[in-house]
N, C-alpha and C positions, 0 to 999 in steps of 0.2 A: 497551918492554914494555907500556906503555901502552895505545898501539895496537893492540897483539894481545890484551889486555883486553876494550877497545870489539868489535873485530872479534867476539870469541865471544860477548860478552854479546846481538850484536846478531844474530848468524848462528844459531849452534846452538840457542836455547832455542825458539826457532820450528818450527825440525827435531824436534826433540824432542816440541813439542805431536803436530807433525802426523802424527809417527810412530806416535805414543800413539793418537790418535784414527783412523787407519788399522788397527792393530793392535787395538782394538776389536771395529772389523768384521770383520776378517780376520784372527780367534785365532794370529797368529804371534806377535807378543809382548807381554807386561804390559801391555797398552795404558795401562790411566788410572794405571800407575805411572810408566810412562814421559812421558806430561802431566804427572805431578807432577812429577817428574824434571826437565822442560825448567824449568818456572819456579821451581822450587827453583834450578837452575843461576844462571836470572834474578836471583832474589835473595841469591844469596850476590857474585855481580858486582858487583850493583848497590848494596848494602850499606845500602841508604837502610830507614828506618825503614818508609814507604811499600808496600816490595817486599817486608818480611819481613810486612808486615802482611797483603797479599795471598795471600802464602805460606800464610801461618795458616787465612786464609778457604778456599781448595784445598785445607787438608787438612779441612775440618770436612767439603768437599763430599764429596773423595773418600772420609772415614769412610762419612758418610750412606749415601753410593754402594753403597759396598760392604755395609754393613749391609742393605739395601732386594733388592740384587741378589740375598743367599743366603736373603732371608727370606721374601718375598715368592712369587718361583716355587716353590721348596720347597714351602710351606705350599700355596699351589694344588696341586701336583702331589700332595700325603697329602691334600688335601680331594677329587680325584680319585679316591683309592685306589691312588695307587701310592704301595707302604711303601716304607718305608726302607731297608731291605735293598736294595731294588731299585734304590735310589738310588746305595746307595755300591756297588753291582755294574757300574752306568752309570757313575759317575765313571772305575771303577778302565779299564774297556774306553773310557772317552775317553782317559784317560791311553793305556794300549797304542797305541790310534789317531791319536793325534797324532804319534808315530812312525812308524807302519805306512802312514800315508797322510797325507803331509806339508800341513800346510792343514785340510784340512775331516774329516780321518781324525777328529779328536776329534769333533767334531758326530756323526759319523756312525755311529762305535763307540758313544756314548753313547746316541743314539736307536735302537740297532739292537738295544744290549745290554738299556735296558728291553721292546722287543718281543718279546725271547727268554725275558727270566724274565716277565714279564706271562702270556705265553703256558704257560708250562711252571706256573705258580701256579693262572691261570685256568681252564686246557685249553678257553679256548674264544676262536679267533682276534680274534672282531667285538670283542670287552672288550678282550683284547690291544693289539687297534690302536686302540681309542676312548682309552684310557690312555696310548699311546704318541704317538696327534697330542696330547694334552695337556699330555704331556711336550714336545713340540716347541714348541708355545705357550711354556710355559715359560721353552725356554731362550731364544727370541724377546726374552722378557717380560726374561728378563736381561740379555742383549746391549742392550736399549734402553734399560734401567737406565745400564747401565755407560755407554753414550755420551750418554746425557744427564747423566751427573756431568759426564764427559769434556770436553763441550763446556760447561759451568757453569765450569769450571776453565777452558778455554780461553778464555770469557769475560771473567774477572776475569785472566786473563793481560792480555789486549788494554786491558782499562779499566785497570792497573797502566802498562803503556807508554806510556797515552792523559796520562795524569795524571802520568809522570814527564819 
């Protein structure tokens, strides 16, 4: 049993990063949970003081991470002028969209849905879409949040392996 110990410790938590940090870019799944995910698996394996300690450090990033990701674009997109309402309208048609059009239907119902209330608020298209590339900026600005945690975490994965 041993050996199929070693085998997962050394196989899956790698899978796992890279799954994360693919899934990042490509909204299919939790990405930077799933990079946590992998070297949490690491360090419950590995059980060494070392691997929990690195653990620890992943999650401060991944906090950060996520903190910076909803606070930051947000706060541009209402210093923009798009309220909030329009936001949680945009979320709710991402959510619909990542159903509806598997993959990029969330990107795309989100930026489509603030173009529609922008539009319907502002009644004048050029505002509409000057708000709506901003939004897009936006969620750019998140997605590069989130894989720079991503790859931070993936980081202190590698210097944890390096050093055990």
């Amino acid at each position: 049993m041993g050996a199929l110990t070693d085998d997962v410790r050394v196989i899956v938590p790698p899978i796992l990063v890279v799954l994360g940090l693919i899934g990042i870019v490509v909204p299919v799944l939790p990405g930077l949970l799933v990079v946590l995910g992998g070297v949490l698996l690491w360090a419950a394996l590995t059980g060494t003081g070392l691997a929990w300690g690195i653990f620890a450090a992943c999650v401060v990033v991944a906090v950060v991470g996520y903190a910076l990701q909803y606070l930051l674009p947000g706060r541009r997109m209402k210093e923009r002028g798009v309220g909030t309402s329009t936001l949680a309208l945009a979320v709710l048609a991402g959510i619909v969209g990542f159903f509806v059009v598997p993959v990029v239907g969330a990107i795309l119902f989100f930026v489509l849905a603030i173009f529609l209330v922008e539009n319907a608020r502002s009644r004048d298209r050029s505002v509409a879409w000057t708000r709506t590339k901003h939004a897009m900026a936006a969620v750019a600005q998140s997605i590069g949040i989130e894989l720079a945690a991503g790859l931070g975490i993936a980081g202190l994965y590698v210097v944890g392996l390096v050093a055990s």
